[in-house]
Every structure is written in structure tokens, then in C-alpha cells.
Biopython code that builds the backbone (N, CA, C, O; Angstrom):
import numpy as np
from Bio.PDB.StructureBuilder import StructureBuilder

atoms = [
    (1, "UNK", "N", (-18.570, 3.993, 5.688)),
    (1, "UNK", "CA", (-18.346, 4.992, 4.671)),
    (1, "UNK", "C", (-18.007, 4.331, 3.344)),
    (1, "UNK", "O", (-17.115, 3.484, 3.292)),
    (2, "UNK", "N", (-18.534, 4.612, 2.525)),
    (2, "UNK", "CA", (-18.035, 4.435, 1.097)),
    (2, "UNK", "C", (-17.289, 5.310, 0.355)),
    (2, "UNK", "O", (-17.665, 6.459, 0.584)),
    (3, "UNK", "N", (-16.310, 5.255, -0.510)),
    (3, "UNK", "CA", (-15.783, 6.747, -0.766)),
    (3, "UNK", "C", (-15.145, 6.592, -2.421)),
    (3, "UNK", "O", (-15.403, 5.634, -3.150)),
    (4, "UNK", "N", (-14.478, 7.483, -2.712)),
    (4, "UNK", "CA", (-14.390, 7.397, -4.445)),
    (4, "UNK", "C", (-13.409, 8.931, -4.027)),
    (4, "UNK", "O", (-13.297, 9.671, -3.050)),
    (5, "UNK", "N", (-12.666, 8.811, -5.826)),
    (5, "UNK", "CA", (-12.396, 10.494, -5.874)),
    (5, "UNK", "C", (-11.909, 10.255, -7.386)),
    (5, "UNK", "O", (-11.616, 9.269, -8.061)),
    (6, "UNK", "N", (-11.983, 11.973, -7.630)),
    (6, "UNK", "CA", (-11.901, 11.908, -8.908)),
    (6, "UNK", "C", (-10.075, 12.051, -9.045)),
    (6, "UNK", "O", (-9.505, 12.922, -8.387)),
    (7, "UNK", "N", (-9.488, 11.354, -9.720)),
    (7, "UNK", "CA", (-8.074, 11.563, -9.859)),
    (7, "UNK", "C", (-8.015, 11.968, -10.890)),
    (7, "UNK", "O", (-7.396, 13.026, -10.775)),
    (8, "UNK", "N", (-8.329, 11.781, -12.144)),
    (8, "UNK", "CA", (-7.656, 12.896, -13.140)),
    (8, "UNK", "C", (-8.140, 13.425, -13.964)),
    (8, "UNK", "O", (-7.673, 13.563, -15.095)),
    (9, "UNK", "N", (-9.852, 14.091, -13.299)),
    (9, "UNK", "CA", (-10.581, 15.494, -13.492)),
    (9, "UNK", "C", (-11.304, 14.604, -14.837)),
    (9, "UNK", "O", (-11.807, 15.392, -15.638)),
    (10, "UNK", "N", (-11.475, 12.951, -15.299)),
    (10, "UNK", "CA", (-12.620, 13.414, -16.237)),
    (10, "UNK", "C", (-14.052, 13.171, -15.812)),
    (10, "UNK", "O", (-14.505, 12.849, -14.713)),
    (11, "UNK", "N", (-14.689, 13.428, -17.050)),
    (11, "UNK", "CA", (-15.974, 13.140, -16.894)),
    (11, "UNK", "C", (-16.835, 12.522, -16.085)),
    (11, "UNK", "O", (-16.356, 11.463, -15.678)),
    (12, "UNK", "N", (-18.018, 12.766, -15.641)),
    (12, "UNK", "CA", (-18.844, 11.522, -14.902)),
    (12, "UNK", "C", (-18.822, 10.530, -15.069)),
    (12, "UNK", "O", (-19.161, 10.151, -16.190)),
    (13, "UNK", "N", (-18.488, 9.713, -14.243)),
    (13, "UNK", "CA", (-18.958, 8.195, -14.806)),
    (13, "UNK", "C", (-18.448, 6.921, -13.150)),
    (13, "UNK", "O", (-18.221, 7.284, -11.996)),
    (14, "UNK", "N", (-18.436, 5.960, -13.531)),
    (14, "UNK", "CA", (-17.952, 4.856, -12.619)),
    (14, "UNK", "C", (-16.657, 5.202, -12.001)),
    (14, "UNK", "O", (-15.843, 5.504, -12.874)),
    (15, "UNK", "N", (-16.161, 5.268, -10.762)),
    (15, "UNK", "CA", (-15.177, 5.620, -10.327)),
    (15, "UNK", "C", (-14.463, 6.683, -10.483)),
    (15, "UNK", "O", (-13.270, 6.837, -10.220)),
    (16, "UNK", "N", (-15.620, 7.823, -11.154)),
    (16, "UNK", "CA", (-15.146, 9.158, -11.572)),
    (16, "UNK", "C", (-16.595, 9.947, -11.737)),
    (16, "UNK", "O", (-17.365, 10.017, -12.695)),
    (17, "UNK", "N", (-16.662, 10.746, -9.848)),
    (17, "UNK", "CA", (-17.492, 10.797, -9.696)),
    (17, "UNK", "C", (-17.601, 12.688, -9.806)),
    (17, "UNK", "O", (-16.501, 13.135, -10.131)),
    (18, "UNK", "N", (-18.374, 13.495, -9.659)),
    (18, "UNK", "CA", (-18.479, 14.781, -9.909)),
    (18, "UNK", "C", (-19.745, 14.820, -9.254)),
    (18, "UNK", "O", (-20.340, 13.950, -8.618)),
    (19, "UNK", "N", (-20.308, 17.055, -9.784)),
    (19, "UNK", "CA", (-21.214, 17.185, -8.507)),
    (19, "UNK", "C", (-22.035, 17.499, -9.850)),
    (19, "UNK", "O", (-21.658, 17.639, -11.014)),
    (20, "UNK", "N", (-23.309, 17.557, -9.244)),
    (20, "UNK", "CA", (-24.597, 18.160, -9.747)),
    (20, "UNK", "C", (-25.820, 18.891, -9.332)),
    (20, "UNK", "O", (-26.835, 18.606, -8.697)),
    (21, "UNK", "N", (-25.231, 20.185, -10.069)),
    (21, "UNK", "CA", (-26.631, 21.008, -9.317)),
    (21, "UNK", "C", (-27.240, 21.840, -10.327)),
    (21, "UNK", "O", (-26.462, 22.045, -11.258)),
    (22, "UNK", "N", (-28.561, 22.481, -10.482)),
    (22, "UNK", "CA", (-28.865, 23.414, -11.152)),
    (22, "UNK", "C", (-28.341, 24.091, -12.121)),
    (22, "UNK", "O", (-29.034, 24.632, -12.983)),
    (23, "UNK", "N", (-26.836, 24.151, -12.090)),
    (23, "UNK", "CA", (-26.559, 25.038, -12.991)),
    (23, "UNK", "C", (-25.666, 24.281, -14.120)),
    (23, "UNK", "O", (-25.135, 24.872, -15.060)),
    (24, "UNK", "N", (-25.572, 22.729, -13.856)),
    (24, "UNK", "CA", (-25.088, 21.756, -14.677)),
    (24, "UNK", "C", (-23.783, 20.719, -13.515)),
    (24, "UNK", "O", (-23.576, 20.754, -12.302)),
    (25, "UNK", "N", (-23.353, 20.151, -14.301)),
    (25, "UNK", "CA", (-22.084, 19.172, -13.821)),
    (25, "UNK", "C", (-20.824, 20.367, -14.009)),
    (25, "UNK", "O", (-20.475, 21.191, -14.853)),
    (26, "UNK", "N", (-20.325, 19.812, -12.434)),
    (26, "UNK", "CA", (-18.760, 20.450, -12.111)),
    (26, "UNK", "C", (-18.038, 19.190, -11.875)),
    (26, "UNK", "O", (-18.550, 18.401, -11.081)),
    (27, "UNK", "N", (-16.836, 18.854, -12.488)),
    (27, "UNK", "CA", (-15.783, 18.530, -12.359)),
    (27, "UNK", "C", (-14.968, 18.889, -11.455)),
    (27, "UNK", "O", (-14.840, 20.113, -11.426)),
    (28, "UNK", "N", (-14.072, 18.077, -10.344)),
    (28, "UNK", "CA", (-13.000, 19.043, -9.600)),
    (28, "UNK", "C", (-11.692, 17.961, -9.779)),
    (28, "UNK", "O", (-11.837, 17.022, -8.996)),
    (29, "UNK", "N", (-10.801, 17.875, -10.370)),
    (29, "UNK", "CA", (-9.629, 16.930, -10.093)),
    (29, "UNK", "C", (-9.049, 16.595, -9.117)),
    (29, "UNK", "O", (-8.380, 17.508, -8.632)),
    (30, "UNK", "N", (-8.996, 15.414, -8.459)),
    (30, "UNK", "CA", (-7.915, 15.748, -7.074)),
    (30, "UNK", "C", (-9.361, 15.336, -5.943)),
    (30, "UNK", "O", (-9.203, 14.690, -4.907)),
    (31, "UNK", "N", (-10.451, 15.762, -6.325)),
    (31, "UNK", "CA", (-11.693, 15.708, -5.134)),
    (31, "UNK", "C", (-12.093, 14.113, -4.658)),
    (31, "UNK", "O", (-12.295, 13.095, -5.320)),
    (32, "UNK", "N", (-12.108, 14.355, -3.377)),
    (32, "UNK", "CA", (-12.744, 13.257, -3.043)),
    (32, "UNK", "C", (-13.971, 13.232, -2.338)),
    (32, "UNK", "O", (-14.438, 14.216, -1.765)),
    (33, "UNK", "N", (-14.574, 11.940, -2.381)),
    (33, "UNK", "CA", (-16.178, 11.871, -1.906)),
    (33, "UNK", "C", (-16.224, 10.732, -1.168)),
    (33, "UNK", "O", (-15.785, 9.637, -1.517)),
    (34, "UNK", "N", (-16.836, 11.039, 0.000)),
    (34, "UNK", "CA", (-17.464, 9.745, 0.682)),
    (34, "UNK", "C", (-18.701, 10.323, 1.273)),
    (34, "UNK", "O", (-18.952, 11.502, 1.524)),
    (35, "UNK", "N", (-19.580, 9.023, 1.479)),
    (35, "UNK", "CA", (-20.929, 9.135, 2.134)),
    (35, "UNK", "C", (-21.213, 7.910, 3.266)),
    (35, "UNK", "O", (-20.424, 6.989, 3.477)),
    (36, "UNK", "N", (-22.274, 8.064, 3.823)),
    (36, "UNK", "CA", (-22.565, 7.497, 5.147)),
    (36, "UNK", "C", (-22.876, 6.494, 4.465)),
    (36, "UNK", "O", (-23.267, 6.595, 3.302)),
    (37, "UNK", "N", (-22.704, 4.973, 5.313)),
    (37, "UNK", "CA", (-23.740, 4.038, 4.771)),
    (37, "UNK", "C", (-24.795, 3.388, 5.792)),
    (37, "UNK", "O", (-25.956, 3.002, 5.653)),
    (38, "UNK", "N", (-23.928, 3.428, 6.849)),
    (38, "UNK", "CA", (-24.728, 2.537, 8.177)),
    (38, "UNK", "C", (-26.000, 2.532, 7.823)),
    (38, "UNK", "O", (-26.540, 1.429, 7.910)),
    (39, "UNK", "N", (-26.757, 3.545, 7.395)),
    (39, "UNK", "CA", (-27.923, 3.734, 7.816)),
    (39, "UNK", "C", (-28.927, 3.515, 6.763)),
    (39, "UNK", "O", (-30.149, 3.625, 6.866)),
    (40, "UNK", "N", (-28.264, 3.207, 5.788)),
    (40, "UNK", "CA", (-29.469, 2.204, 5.183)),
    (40, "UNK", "C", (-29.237, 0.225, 5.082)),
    (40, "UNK", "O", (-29.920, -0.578, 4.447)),
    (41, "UNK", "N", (-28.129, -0.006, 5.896)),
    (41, "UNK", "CA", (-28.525, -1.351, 6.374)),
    (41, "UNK", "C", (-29.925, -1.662, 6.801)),
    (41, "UNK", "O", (-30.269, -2.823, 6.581)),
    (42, "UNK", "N", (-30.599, -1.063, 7.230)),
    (42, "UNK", "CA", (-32.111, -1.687, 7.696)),
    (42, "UNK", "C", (-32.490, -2.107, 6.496)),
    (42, "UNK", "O", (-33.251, -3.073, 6.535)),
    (43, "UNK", "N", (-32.107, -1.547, 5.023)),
    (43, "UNK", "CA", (-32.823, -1.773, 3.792)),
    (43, "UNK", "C", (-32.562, -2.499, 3.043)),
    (43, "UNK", "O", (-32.902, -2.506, 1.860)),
    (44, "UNK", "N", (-31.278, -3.957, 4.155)),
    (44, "UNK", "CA", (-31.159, -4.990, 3.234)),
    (44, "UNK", "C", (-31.647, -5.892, 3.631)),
    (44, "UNK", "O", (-31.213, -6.122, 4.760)),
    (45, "UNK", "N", (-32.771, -6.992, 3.139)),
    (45, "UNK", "CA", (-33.333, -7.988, 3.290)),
    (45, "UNK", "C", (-32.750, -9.333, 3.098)),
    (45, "UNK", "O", (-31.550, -9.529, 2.903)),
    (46, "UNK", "N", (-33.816, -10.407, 3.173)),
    (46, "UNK", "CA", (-33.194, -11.756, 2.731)),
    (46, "UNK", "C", (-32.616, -11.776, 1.592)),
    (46, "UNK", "O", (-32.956, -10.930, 0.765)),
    (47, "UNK", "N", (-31.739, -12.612, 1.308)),
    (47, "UNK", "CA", (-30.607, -12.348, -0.091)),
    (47, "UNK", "C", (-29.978, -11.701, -0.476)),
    (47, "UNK", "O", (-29.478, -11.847, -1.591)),
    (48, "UNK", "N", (-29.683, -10.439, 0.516)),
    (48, "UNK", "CA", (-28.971, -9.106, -0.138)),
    (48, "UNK", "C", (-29.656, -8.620, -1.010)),
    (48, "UNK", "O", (-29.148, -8.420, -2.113)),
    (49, "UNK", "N", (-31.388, -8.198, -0.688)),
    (49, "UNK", "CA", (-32.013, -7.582, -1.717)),
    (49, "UNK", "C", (-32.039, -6.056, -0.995)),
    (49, "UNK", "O", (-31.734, -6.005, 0.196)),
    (50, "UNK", "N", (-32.292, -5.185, -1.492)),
    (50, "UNK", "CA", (-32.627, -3.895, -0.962)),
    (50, "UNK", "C", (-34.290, -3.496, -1.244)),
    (50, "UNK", "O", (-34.894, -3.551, -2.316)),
    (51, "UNK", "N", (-34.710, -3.152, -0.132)),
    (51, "UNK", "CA", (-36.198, -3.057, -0.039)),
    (51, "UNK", "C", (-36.267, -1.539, 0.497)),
    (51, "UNK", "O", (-36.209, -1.389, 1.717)),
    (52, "UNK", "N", (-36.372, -0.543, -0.226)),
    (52, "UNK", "CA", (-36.445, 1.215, 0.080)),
    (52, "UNK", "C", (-38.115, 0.983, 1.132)),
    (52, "UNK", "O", (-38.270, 1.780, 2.058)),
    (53, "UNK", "N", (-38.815, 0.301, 0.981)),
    (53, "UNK", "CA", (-40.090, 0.355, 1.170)),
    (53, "UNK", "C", (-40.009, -0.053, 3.008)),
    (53, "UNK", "O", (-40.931, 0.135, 3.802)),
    (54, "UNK", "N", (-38.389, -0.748, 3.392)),
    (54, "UNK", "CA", (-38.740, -1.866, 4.039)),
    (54, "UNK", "C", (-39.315, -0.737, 5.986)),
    (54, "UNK", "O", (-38.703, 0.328, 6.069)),
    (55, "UNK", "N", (-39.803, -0.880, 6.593)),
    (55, "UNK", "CA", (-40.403, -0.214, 7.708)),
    (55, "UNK", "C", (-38.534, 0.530, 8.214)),
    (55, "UNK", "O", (-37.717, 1.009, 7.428)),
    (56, "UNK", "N", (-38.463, 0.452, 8.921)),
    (56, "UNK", "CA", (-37.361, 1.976, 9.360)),
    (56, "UNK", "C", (-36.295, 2.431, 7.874)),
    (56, "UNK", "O", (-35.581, 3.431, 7.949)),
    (57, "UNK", "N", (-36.317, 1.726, 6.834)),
    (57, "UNK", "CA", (-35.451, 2.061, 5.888)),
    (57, "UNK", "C", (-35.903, 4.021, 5.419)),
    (57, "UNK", "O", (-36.972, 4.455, 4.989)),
    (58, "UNK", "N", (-34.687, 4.737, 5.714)),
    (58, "UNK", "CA", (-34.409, 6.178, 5.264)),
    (58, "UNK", "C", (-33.854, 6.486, 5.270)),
    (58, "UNK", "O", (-33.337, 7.192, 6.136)),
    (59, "UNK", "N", (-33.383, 6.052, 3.845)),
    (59, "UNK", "CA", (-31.919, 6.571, 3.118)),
    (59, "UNK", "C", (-31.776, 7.675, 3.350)),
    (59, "UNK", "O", (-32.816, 8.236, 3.697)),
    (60, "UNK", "N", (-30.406, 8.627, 3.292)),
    (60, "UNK", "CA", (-30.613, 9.626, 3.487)),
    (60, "UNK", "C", (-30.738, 10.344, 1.793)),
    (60, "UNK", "O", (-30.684, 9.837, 0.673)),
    (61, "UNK", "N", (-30.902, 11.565, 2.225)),
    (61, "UNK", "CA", (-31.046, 11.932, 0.710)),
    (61, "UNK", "C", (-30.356, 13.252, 0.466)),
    (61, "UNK", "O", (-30.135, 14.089, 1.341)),
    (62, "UNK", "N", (-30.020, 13.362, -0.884)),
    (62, "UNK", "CA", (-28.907, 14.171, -1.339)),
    (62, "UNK", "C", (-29.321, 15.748, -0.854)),
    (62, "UNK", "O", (-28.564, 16.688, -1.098)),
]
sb = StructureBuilder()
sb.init_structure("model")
sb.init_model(0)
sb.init_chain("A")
sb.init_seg("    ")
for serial, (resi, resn, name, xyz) in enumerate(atoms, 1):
    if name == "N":
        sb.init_residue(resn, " ", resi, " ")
    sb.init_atom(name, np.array(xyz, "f"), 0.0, 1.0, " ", f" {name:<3s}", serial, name[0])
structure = sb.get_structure()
């Protein structure tokens, strides 16, 4: 799991993360986020490159 949260409600950005949908960016203060990661390990190659292309790599998607 990777995870983040927004602590003190600003804007989008690096370590201050928010949602996005259709009807624009929401802010929530206090929110936290995590997502899966296991499962795009298949999509790291030699050197710690990431290859989306690479045969079982499927990220999941938003």
C-alpha cells in the first residue's frame, strides 16, 4: 500500500492529495488515501525502469 492524506485541506499538489471528478476538484481536510501497489510490480524491469507495455503488467485503473 502506498498512502498520503491531506492534513490541512490545501490545494492539490505533492503530499496533498484531493479527488477528481467531472464536476471539478474536491478538497477534504483530515482525508486519507491509500492504493494497492503489489500489482504493478510485474511492471518493473531491469534498473527499476517501469515498462506499462511489459506482458502481465495491469495497472489498475482509477
Amino acid at each position: 500500500m502506498n498512502s498520503t492524506s491531506n492534513r490541512d485541506g490545501g490545494t492539490c499538489g505533492p503530499n496533498n492529495p484531493c479527488e477528481v471528478d467531472e464536476t471539478g476538484t474536491m478538497v477534504h481536510r483530515g482525508r486519507g488515501y491509500a492504493a494497492r501497489t503489489a500489482a504493478i510490480s510485474v511492471c518493473v524491469g531491469a534498473g527499476s525502469t517501469v515498462d506499462l507495455d511489459a506482458g502481465k503488467c495491469t495497472p489498475p485503473r482509477p
